[in-house]
VEXKE-553524 format. One record per residue: chain; x, y, z of N, C-alpha, C in turn; residue in one letter. Coordinates in steps of 0.02 Angstrom, whole numbers. Layout:
<rs>
   ch      n_u      n_v      n_w     ca_u     ca_v     ca_w      c_u      c_v      c_w   aa
    A        X        Y        Z        X        Y        Z        X        Y        Z    a
...
</rs>
This chain:
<rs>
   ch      n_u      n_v      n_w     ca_u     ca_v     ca_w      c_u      c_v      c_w   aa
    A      108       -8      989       66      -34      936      105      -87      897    x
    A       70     -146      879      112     -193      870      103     -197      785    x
    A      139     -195      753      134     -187      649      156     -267      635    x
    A       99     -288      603       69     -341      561      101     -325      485    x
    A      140     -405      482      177     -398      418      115     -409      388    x
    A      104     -386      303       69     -422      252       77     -487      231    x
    A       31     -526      271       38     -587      229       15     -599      161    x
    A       53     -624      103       18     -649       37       -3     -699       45    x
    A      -46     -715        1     -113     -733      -16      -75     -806       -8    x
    A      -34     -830      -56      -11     -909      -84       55     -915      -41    x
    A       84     -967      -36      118     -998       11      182     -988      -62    x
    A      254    -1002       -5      307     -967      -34      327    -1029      -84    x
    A      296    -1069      -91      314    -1130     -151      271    -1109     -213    x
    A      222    -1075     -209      213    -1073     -273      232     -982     -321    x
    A      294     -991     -277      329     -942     -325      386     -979     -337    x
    A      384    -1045     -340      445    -1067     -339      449    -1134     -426    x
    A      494    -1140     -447      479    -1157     -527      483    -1136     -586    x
    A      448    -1139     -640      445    -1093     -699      394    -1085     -709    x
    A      363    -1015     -673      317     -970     -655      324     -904     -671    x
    A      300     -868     -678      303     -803     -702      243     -778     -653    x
    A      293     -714     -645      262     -659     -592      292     -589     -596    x
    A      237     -545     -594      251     -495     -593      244     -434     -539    x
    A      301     -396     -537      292     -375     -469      289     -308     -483    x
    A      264     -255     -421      246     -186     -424      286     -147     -351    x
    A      342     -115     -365      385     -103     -286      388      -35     -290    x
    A      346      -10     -237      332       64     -228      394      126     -173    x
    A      413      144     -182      435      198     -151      409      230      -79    x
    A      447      215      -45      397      265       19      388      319        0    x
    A      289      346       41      309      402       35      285      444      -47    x
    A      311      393      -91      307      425     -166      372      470     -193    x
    A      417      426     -151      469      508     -179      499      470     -244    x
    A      510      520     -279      513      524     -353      591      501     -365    x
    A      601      443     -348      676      409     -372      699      403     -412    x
    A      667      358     -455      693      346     -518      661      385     -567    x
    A      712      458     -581      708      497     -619      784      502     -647    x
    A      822      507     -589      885      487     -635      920      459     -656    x
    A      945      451     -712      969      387     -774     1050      342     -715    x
    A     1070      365     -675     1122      342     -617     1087      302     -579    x
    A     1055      334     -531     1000      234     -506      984      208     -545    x
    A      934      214     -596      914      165     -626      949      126     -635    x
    A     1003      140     -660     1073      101     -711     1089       64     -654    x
    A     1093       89     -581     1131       45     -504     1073       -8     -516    x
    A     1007       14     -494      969      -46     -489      959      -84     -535    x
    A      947      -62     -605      960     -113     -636     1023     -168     -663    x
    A     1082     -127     -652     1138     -176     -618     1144     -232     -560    x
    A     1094     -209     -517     1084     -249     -447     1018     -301     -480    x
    A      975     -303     -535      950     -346     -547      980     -404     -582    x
    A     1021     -375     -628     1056     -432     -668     1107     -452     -633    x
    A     1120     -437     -599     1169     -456     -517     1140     -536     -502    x
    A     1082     -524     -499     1038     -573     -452      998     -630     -488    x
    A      998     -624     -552      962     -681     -606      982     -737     -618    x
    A     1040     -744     -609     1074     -818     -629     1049     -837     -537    x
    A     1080     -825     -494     1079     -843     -430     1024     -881     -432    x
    A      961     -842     -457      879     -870     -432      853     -901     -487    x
    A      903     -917     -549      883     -972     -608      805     -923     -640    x
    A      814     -845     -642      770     -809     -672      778     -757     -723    x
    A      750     -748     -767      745     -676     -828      706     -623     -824    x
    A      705     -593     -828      661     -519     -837      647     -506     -899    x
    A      603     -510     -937      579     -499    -1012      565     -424    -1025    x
    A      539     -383     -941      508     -325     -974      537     -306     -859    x
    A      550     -239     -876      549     -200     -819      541     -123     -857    x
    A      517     -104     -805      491      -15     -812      496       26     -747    x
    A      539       45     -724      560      105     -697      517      163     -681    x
    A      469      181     -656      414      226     -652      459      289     -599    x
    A      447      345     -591      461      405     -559      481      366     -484    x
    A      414      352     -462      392      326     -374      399      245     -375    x
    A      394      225     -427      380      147     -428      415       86     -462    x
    A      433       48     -493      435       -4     -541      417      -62     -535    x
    A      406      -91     -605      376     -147     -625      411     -211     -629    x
    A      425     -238     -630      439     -308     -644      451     -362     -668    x
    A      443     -398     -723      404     -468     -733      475     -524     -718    x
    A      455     -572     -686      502     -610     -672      483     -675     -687    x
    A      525     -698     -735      527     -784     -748      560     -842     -726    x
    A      540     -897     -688      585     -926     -670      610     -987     -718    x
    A      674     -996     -740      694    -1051     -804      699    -1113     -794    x
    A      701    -1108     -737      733    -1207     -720      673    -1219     -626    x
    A      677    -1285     -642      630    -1298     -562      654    -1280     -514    x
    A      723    -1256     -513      751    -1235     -455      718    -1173     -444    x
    A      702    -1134     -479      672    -1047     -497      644    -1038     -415    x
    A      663     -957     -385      649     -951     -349      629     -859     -351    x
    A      550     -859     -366      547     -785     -406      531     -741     -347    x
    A      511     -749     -276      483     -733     -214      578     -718     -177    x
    A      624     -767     -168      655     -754     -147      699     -691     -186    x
    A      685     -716     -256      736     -644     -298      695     -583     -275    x
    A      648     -562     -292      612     -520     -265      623     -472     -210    x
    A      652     -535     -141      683     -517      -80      732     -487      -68    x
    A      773     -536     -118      844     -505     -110      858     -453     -147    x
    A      835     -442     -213      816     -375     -240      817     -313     -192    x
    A      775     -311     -176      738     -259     -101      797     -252      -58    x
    A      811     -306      -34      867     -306       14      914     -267       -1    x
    A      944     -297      -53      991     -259     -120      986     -167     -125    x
    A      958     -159     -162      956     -105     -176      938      -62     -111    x
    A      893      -91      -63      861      -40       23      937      -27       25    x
    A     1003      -73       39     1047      -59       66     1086      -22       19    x
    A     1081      -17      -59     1114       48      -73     1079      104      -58    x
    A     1004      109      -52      975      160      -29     1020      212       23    x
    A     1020      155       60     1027      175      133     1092      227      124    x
    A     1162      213       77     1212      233       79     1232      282       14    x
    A     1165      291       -2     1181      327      -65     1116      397      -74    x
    A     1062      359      -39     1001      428      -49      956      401       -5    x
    A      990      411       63      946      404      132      870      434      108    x
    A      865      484       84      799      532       91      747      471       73    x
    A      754      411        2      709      361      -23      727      299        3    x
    A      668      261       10      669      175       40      597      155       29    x
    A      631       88      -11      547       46       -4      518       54       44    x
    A      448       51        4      386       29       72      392      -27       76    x
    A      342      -51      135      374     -122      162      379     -185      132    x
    A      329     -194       83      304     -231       49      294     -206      -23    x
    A      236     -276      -67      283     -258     -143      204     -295     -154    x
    A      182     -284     -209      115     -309     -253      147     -357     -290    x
    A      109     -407     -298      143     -455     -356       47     -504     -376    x
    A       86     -514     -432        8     -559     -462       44     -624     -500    x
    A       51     -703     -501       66     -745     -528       32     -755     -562    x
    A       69     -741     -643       33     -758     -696        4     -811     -715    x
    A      -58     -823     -726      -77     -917     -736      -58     -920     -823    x
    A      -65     -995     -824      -40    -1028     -881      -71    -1008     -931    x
    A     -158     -978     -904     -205     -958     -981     -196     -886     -998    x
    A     -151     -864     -960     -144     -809     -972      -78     -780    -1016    x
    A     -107     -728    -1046      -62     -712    -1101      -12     -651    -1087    x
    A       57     -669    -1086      106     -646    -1094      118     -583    -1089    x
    A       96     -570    -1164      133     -532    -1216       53     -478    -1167    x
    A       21     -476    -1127      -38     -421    -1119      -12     -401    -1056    x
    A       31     -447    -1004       66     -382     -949      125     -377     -983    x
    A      154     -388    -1013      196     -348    -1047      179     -280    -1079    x
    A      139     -285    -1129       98     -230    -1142       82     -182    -1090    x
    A       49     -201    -1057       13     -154     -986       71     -146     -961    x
    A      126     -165     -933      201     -150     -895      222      -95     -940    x
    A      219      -90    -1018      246      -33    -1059      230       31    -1069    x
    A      149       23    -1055      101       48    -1077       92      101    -1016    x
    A      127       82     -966      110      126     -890      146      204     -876    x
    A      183      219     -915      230      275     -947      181      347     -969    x
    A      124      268    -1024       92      323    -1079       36      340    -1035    x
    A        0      288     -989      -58      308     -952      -36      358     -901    x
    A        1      370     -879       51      415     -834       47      481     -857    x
    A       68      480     -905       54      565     -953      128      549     -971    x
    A      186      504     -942      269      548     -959      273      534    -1028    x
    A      252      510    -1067      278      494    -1144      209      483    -1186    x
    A      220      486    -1239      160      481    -1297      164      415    -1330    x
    A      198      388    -1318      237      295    -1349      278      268    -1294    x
    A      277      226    -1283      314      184    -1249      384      162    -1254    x
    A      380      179    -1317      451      153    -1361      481      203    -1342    x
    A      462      272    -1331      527      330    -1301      541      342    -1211    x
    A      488      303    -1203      529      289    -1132      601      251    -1097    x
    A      633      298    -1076      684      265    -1066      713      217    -1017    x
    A      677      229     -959      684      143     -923      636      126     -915    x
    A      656       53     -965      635        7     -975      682      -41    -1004    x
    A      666     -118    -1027      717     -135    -1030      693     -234    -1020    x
    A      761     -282    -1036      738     -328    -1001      811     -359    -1004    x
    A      817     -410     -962      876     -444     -936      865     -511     -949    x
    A      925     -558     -977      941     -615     -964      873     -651    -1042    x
    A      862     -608    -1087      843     -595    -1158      812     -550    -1178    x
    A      821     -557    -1248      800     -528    -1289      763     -450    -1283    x
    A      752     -410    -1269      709     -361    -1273      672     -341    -1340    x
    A      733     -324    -1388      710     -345    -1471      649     -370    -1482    x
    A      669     -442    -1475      616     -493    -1491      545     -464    -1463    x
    A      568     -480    -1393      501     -473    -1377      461     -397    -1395    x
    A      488     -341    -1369      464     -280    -1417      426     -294    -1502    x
    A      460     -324    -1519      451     -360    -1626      354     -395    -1604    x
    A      373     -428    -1562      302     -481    -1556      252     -436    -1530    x
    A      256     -370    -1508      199     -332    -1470      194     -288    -1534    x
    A      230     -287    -1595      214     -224    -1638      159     -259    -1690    x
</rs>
């Protein structure tokens, strides 16, 4: 049986720039990974690993049990938010591999490119907000991964209150 990669929708240039996109990277399977505060901390080490490389920031990431969120900005025209994405995956599959064989991405990853009329500060919100719809917390603010890289978290947290 022959397995058909997922093709996305838009061609790999228009993740490329200062674009904003947000991505959704699921767990095979559903197994419940990021529950403990030691990966998280690896992967999110392996993200800020990778931000300068791809001329990108992360304003808002969220850590879900089975899943996490994303948002990725690219700062300069060089921005390459599809390839960080990749190497991300790459990244972390291969600490997978050597650290908790039992979990590994599924093959592929959801992503939606934010358009220009669109507002910000509302997947941010909804990226925070996915904790409380979940049942794990009653506020968002006591969830604990979450987070953002390469600025501010503060700030931006201040502008959603």
């Amino acid at each position: 049986m022959l397995i058909k990669e997922k093709q996305h929708r838009l061609s790999e240039n228009d993740y490329k720039g200062e674009d904003s996109v947000s991505f959704t990277l699921c767990v095979k399977d559903r197994v419940r990974l990021f529950r403990d505060e030691s990966i998280v901390a690896d992967f999110t080490n392996i993200l800020a690993n990778l931000i300068d490389r791809f001329s990108c920031i992360i304003p808002i990431y969220c850590f879900m049990p089975d899943h996490q969120h994303v948002l990725v900005i690219g700062i300069k025209e060089k921005a390459d938010t599809l390839s960080f994405i990749k190497a991300y995956k790459q990244s972390t599959g291969f600490w997978l591999s050597k650290n908790k064989i039992d979990a590994r991405w599924q093959k592929d990853f959801f992503d939606h490119i934010i358009r220009k009329e669109e507002n910000l500060v509302n997947v941010i919100k909804y990226i925070l907000d996915n904790p409380v719809r979940k049942g794990l917390v009653e506020n968002w603010q006591d969830y604990p991964f979450k987070g953002a890289i390469g600025c501010d978290l503060e700030e931006i947290l201040q502008s959603l209150v």
